[in-house]
TORVEX-403428 format. One record per atom (N, C-alpha, C, CB): residue number from 0; residue in one letter; atom name; x, y, z. Coordinates in Angstrom, 2 decimals, decimal comma. Glycine has a CB too. Layout:
N
DRENVEX   i aa at      xx      yy      zz
DRENVEX NUM  A CA       X       Y       Z
...
***
This chain:
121
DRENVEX   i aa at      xx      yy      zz
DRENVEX   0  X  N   -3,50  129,75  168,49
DRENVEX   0  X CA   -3,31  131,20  168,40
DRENVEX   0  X  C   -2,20  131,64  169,36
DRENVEX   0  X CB   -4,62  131,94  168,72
DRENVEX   1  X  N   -1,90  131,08  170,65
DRENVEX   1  X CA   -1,26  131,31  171,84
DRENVEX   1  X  C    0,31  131,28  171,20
DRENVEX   1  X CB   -1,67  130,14  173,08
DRENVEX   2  X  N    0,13  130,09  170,38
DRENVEX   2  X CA    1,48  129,20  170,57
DRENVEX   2  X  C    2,04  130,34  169,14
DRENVEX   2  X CB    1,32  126,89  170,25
DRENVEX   3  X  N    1,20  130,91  167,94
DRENVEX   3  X CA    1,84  131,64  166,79
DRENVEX   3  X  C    2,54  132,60  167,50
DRENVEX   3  X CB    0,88  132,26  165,68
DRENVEX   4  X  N    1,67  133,79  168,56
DRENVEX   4  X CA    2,14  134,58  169,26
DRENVEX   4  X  C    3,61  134,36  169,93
DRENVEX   4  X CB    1,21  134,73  170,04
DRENVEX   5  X  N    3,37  133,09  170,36
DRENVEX   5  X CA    4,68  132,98  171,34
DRENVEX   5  X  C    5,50  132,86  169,61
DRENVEX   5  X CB    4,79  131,20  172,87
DRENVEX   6  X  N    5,44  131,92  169,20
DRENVEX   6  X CA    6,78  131,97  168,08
DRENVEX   6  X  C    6,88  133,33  166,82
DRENVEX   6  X CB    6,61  130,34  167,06
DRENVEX   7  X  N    6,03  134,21  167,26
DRENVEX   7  X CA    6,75  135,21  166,52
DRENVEX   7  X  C    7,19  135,81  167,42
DRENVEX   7  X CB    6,14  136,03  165,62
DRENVEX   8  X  N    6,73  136,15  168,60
DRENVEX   8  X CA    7,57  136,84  169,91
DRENVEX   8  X  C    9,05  136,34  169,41
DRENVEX   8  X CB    7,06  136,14  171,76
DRENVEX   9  X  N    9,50  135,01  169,86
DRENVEX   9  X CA   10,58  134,69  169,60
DRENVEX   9  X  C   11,14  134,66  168,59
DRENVEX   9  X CB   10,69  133,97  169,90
DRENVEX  10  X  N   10,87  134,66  167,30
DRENVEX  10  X CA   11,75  134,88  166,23
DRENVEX  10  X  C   11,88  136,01  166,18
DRENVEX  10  X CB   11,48  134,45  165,08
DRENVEX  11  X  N   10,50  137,47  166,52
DRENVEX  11  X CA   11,12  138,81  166,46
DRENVEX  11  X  C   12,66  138,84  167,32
DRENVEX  11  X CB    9,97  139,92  167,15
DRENVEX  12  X  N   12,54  138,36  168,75
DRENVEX  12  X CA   13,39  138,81  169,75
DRENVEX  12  X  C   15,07  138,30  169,18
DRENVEX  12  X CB   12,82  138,09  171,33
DRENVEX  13  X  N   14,99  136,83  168,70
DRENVEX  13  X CA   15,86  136,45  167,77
DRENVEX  13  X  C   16,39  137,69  166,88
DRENVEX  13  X CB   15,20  135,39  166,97
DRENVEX  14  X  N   15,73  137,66  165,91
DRENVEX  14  X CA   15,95  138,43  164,63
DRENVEX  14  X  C   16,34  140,16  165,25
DRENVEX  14  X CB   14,29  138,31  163,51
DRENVEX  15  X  N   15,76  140,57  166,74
DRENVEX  15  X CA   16,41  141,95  166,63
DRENVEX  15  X  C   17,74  141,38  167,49
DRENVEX  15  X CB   15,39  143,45  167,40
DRENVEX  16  X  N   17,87  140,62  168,42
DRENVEX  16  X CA   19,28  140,40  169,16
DRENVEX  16  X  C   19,99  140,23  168,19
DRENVEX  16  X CB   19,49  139,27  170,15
DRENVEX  17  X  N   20,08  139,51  167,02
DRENVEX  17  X CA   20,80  139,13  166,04
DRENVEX  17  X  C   21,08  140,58  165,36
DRENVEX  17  X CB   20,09  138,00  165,16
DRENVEX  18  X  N   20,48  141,28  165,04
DRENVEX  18  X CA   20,43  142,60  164,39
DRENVEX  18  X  C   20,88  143,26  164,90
DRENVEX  18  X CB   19,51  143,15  164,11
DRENVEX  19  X  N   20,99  143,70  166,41
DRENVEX  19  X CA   20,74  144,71  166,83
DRENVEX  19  X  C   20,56  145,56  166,95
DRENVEX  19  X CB   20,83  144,86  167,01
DRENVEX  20  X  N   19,10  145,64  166,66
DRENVEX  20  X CA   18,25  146,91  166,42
DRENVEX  20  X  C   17,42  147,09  166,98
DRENVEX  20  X CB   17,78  147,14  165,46
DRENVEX  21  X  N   17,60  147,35  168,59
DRENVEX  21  X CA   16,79  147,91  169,43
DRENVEX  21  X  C   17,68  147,71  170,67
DRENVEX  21  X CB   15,35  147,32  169,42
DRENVEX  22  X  N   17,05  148,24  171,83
DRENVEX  22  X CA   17,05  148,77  173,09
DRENVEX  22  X  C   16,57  148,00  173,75
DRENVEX  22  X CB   16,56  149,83  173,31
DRENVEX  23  X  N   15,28  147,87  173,75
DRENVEX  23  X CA   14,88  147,30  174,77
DRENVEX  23  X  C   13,44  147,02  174,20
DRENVEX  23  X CB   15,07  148,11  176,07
DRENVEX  24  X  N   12,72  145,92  174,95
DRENVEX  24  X CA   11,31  145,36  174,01
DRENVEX  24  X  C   10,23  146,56  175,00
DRENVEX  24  X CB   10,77  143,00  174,29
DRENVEX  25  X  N    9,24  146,68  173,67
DRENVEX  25  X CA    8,21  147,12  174,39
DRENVEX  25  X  C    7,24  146,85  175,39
DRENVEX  25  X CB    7,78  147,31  173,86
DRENVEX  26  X  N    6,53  147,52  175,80
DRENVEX  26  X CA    6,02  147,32  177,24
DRENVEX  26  X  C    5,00  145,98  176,79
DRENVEX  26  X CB    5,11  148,93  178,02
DRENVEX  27  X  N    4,15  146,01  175,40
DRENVEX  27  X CA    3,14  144,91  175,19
DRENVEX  27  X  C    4,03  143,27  174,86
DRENVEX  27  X CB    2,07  145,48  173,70
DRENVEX  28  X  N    5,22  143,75  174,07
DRENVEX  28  X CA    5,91  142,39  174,20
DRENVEX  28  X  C    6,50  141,65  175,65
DRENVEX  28  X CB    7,07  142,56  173,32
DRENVEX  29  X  N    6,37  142,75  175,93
DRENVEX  29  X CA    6,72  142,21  177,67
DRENVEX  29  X  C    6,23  141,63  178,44
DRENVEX  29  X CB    6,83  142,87  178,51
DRENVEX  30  X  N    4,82  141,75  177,90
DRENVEX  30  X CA    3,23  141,57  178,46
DRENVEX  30  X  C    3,33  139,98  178,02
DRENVEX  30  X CB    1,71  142,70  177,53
DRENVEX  31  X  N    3,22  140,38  176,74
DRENVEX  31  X CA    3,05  138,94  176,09
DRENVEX  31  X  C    3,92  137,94  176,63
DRENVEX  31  X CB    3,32  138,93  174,60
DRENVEX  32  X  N    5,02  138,32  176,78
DRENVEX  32  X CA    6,20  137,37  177,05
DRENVEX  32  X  C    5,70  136,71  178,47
DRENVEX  32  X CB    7,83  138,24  177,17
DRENVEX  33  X  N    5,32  137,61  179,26
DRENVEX  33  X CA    4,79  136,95  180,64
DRENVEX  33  X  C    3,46  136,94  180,64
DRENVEX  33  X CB    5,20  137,66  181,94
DRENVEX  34  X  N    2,53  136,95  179,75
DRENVEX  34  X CA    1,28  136,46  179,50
DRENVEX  34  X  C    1,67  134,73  179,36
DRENVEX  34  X CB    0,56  137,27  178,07
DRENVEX  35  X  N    2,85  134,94  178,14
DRENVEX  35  X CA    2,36  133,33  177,79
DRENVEX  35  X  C    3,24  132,18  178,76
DRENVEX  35  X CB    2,75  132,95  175,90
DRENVEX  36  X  N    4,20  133,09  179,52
DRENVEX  36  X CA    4,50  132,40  180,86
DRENVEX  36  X  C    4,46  131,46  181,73
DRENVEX  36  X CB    4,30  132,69  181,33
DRENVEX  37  X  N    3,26  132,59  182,35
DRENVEX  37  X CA    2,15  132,60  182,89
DRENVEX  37  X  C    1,00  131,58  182,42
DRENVEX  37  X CB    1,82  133,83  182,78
DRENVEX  38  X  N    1,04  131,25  181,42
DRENVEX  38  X CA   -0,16  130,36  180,78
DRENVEX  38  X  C    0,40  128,76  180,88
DRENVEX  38  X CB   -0,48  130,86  178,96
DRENVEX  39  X  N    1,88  129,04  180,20
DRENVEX  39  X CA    2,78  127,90  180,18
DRENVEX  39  X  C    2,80  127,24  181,32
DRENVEX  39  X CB    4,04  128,20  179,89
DRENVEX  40  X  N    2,50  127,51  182,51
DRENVEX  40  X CA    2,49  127,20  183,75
DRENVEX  40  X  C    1,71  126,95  184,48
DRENVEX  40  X CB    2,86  127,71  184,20
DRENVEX  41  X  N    0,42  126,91  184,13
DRENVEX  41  X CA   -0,88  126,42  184,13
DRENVEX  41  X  C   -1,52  127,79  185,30
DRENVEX  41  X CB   -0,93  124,52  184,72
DRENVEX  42  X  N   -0,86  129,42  185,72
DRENVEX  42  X CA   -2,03  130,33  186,01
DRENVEX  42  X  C   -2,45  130,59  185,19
DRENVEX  42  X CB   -1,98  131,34  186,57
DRENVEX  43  X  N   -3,94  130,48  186,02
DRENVEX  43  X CA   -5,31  131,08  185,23
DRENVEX  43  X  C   -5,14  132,48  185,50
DRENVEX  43  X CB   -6,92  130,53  185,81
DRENVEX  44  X  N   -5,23  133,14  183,89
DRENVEX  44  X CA   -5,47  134,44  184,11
DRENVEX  44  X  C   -6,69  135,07  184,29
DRENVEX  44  X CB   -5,00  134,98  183,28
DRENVEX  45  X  N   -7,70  134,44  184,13
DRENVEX  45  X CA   -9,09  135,06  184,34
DRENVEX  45  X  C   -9,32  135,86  185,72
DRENVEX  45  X CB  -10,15  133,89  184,29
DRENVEX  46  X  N   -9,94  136,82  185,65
DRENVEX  46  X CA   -9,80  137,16  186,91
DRENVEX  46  X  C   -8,76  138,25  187,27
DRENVEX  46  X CB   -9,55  136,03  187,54
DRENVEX  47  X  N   -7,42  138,17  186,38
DRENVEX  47  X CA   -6,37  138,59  187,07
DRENVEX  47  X  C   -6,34  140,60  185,96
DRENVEX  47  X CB   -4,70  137,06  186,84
DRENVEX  48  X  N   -5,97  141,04  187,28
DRENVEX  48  X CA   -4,90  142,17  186,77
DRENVEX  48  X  C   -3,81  142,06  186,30
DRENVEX  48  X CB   -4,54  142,91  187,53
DRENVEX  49  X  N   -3,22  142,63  185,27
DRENVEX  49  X CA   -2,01  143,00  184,86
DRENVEX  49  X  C   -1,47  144,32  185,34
DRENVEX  49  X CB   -2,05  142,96  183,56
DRENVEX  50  X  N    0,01  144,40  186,23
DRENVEX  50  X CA    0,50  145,29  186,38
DRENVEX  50  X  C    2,23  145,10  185,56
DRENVEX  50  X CB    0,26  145,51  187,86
DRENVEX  51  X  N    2,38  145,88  184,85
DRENVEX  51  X CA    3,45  146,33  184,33
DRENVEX  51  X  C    4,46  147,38  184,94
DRENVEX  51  X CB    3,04  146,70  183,32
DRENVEX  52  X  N    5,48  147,18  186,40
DRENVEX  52  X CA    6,04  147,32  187,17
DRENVEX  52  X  C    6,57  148,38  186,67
DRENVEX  52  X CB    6,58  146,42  187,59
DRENVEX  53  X  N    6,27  149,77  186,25
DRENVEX  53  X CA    7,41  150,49  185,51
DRENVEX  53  X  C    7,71  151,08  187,06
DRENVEX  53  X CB    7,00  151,72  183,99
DRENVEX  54  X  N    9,29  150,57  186,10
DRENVEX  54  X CA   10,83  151,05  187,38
DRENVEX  54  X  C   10,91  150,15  188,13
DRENVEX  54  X CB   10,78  152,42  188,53
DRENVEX  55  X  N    9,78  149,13  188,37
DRENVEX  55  X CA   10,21  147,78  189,29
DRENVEX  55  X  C    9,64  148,21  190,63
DRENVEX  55  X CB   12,04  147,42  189,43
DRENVEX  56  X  N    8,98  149,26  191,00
DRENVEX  56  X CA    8,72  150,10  192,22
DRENVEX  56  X  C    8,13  149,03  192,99
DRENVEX  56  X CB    7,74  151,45  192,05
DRENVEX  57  X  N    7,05  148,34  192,40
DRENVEX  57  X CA    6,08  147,16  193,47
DRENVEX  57  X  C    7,29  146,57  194,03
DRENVEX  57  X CB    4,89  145,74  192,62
DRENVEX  58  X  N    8,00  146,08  192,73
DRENVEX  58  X CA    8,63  144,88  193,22
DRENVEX  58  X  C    9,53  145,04  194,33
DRENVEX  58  X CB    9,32  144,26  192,21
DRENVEX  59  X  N    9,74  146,01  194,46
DRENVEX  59  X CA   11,03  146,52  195,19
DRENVEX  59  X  C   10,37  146,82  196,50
DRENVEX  59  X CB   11,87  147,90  194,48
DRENVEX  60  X  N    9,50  147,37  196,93
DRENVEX  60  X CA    8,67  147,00  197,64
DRENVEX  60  X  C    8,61  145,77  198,14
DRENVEX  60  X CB    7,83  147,24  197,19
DRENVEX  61  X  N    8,08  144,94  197,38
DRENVEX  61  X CA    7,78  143,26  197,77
DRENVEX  61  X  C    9,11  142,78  198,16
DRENVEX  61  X CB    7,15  142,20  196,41
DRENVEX  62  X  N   10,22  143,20  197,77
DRENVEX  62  X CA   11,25  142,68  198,54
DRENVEX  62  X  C   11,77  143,10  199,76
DRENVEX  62  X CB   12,12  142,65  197,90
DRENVEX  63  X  N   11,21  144,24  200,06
DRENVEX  63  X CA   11,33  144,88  201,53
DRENVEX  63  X  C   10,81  143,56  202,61
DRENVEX  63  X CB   10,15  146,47  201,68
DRENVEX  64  X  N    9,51  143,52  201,66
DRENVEX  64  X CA    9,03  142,76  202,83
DRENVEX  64  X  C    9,57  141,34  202,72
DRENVEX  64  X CB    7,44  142,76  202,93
DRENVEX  65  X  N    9,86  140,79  201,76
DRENVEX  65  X CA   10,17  139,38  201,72
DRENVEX  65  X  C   11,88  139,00  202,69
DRENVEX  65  X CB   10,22  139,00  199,84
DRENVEX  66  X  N   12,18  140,28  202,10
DRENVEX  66  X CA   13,69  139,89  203,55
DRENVEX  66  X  C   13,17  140,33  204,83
DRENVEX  66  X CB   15,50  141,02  203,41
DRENVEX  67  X  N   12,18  141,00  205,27
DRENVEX  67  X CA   11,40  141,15  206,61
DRENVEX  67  X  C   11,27  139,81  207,35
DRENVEX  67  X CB    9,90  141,73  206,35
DRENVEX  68  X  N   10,19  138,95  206,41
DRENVEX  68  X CA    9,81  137,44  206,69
DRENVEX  68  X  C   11,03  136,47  206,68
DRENVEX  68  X CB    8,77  136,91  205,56
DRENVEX  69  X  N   12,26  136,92  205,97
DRENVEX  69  X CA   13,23  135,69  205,91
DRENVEX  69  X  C   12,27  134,74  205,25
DRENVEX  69  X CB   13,86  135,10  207,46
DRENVEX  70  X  N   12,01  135,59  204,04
DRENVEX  70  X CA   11,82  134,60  202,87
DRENVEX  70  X  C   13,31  133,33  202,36
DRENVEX  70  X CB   11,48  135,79  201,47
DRENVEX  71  X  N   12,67  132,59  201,91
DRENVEX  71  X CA   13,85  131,74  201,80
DRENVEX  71  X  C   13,99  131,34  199,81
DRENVEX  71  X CB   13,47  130,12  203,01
DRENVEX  72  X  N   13,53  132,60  199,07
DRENVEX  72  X CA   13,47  132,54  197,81
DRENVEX  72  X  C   14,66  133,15  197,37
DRENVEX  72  X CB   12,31  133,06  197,31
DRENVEX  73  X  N   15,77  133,51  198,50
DRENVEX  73  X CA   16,99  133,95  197,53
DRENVEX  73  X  C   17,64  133,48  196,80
DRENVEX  73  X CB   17,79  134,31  197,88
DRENVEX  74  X  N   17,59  132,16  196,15
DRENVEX  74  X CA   18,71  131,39  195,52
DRENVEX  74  X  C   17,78  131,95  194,06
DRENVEX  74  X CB   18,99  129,34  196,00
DRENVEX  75  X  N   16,65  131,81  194,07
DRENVEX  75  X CA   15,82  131,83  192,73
DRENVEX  75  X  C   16,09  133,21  192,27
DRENVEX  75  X CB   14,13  131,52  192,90
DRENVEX  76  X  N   16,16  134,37  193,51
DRENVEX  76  X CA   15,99  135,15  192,77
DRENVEX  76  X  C   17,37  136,06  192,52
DRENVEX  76  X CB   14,86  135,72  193,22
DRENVEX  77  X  N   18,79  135,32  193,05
DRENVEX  77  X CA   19,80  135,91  192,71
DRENVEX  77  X  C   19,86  136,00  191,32
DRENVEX  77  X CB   20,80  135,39  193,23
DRENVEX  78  X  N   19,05  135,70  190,42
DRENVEX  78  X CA   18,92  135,24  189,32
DRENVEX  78  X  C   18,78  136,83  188,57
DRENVEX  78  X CB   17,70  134,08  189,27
DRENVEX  79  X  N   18,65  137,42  189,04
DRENVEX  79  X CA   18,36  138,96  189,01
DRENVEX  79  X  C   19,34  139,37  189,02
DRENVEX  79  X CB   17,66  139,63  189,94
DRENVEX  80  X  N   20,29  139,31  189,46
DRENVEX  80  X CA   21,42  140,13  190,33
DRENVEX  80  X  C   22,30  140,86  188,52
DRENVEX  80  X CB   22,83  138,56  191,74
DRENVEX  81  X  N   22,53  142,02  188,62
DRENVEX  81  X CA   23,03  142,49  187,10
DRENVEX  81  X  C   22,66  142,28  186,02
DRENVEX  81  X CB   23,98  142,22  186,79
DRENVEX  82  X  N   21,18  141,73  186,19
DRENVEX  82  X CA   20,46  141,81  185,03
DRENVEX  82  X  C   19,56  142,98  184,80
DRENVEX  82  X CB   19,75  140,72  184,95
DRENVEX  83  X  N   18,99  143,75  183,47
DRENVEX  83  X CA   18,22  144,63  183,62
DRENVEX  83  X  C   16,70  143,99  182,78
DRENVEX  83  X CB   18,99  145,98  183,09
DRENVEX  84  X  N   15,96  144,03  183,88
DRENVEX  84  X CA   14,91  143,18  183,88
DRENVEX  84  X  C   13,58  144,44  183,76
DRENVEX  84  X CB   14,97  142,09  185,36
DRENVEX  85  X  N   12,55  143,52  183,34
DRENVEX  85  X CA   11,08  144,59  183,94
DRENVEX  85  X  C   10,17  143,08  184,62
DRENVEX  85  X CB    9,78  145,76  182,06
DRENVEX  86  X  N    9,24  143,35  185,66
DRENVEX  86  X CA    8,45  142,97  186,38
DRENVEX  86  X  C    7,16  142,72  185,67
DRENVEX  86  X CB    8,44  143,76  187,35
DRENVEX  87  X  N    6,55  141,89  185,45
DRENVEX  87  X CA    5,28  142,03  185,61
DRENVEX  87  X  C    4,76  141,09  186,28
DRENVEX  87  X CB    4,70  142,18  184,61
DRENVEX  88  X  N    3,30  141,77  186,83
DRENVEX  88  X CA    2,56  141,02  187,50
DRENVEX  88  X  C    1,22  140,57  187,95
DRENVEX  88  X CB    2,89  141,16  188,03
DRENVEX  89  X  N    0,99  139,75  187,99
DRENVEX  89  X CA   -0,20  139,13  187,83
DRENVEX  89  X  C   -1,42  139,13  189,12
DRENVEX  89  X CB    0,25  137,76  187,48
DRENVEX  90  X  N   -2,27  140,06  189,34
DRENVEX  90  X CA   -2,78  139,65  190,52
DRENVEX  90  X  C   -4,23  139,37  190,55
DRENVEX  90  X CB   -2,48  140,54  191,43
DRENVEX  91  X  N   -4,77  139,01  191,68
DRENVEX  91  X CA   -6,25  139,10  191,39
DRENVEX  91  X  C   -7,32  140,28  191,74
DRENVEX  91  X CB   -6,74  138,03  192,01
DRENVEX  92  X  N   -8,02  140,53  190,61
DRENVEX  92  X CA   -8,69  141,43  190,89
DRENVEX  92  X  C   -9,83  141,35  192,26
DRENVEX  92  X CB   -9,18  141,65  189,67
DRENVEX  93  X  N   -9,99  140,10  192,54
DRENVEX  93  X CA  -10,76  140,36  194,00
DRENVEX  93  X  C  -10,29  138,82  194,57
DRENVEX  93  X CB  -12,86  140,68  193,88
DRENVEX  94  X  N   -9,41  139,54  195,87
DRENVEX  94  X CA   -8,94  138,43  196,36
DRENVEX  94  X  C   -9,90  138,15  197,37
DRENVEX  94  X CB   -7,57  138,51  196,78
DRENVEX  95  X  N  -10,82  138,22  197,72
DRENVEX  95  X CA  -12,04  137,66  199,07
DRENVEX  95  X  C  -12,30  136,21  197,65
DRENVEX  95  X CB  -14,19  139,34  199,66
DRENVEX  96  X  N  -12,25  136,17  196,28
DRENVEX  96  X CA  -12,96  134,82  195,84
DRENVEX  96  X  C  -12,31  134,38  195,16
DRENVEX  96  X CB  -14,15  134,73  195,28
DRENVEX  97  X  N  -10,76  134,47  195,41
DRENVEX  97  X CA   -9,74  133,53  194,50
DRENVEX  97  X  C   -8,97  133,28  195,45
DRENVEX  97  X CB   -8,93  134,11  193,19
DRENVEX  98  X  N   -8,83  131,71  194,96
DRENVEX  98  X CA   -7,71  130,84  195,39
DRENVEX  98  X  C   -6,19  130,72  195,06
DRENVEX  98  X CB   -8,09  129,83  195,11
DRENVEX  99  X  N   -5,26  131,23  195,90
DRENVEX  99  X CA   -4,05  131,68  195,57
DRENVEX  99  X  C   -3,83  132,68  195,38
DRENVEX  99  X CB   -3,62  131,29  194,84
DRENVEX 100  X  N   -2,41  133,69  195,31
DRENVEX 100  X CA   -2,11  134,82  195,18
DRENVEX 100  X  C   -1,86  135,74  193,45
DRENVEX 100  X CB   -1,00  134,69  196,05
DRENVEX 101  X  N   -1,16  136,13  193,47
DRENVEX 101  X CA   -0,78  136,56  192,41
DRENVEX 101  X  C    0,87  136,20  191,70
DRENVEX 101  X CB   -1,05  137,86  192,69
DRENVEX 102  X  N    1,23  136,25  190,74
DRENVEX 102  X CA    1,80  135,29  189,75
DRENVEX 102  X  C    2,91  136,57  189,30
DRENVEX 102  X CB    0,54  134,54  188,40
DRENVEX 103  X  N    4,10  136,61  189,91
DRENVEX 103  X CA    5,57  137,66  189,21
DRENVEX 103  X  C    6,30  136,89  188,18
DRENVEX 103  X CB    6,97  138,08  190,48
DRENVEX 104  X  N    6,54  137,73  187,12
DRENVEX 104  X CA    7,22  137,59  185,93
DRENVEX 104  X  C    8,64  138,74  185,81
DRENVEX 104  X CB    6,04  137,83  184,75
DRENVEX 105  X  N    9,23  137,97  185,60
DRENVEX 105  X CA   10,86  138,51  184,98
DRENVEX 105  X  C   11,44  138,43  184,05
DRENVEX 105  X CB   11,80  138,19  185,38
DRENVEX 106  X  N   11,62  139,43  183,17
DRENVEX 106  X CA   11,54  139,42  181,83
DRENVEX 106  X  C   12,84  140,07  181,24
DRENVEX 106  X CB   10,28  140,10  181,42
DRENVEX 107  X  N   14,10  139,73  180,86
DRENVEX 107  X CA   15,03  140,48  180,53
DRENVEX 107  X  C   14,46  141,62  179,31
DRENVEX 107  X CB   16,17  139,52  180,14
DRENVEX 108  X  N   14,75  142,82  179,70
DRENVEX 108  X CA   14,70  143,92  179,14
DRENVEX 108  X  C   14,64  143,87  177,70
DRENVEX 108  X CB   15,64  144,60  179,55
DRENVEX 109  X  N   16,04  143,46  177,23
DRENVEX 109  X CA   16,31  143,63  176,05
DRENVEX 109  X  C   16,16  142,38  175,29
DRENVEX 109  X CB   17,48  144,19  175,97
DRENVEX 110  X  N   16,52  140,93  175,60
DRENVEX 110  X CA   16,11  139,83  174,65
DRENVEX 110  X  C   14,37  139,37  174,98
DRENVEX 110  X CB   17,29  138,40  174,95
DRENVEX 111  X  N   13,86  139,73  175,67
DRENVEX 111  X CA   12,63  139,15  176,10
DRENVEX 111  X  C   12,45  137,67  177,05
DRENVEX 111  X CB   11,99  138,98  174,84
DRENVEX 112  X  N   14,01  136,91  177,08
DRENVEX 112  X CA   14,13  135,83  177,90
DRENVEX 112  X  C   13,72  135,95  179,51
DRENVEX 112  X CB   15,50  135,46  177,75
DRENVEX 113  X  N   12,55  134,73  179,58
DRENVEX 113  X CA   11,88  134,78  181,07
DRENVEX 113  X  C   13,12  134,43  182,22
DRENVEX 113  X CB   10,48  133,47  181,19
DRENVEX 114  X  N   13,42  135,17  183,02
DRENVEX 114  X CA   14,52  134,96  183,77
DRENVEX 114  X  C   14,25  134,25  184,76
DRENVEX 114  X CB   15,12  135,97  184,16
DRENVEX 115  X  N   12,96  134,41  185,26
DRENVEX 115  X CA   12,50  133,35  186,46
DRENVEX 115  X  C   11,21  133,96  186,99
DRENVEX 115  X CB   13,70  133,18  187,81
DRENVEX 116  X  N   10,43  133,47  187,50
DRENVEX 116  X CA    8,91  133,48  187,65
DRENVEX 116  X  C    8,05  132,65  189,10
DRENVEX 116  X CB    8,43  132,72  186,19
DRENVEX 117  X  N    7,54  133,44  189,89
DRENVEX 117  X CA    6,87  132,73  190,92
DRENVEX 117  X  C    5,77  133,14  191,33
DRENVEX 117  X CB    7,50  132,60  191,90
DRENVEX 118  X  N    5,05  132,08  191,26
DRENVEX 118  X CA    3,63  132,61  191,79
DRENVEX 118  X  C    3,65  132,59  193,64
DRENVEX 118  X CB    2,23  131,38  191,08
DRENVEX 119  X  N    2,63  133,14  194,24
DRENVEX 119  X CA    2,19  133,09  195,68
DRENVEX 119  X  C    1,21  132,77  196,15
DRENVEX 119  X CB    2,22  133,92  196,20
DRENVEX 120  X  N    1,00  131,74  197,31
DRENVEX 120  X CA    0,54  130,99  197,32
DRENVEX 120  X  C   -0,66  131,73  198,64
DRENVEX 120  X CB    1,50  129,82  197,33
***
């Protein structure tokens, strides 16, 4: 069932880039796109919240702090740089009884291509 989803995701996203007939994907294909991600990569979503970053606000946030720490994830995430992306993200709904953090997705706007993705540990 996972895998039909993912290949009509992609032949839609195909068939409208090819067309071009649209703007930008909707907020649930977006979902999906970093649902199946996310799956592809062995997080468990059980458990987890979905936040759908509209405007990127968390994220932008989370990068305040990540150049605070002298995070050392800038090479991954220059990957961003002039792209127009949406965020989503994966967290846990009760972190006192899960192991590991929560799981960011990057999703180009308009083709649906995963631009790059990291979970926290």
């Amino acid at each position: 069932m996972r895998n039909i989803r993912i290949m009509i995701l992609c032949f839609t996203s195909l068939l409208l880039l090819v067309t071009g007939c649209h703007n930008s994907l909707s907020q649930e294909e977006i979902v999906d796109a970093a649902r199946a991600v996310a799956a592809k990569e062995g997080f468990d979503l059980h458990g987890k919240s979905v936040l759908y970053d509209r405007d990127n606000e968390e994220w932008k946030e989370t990068q305040k702090i990540l150049r605070q720490v002298g995070s050392s994830m800038g090479g991954q995430l220059s990957q961003l740089v002039d792209r127009d992306y949406q965020v989503v993200y994966f967290s846990p709904e009760n972190i006192a009884n899960t192991r590991g953090g929560g799981f960011w997705v990057f999703i180009d706007k308009k083709t649906g291509e995963v631009i790059t993705f990291f979970g926290e540990e």
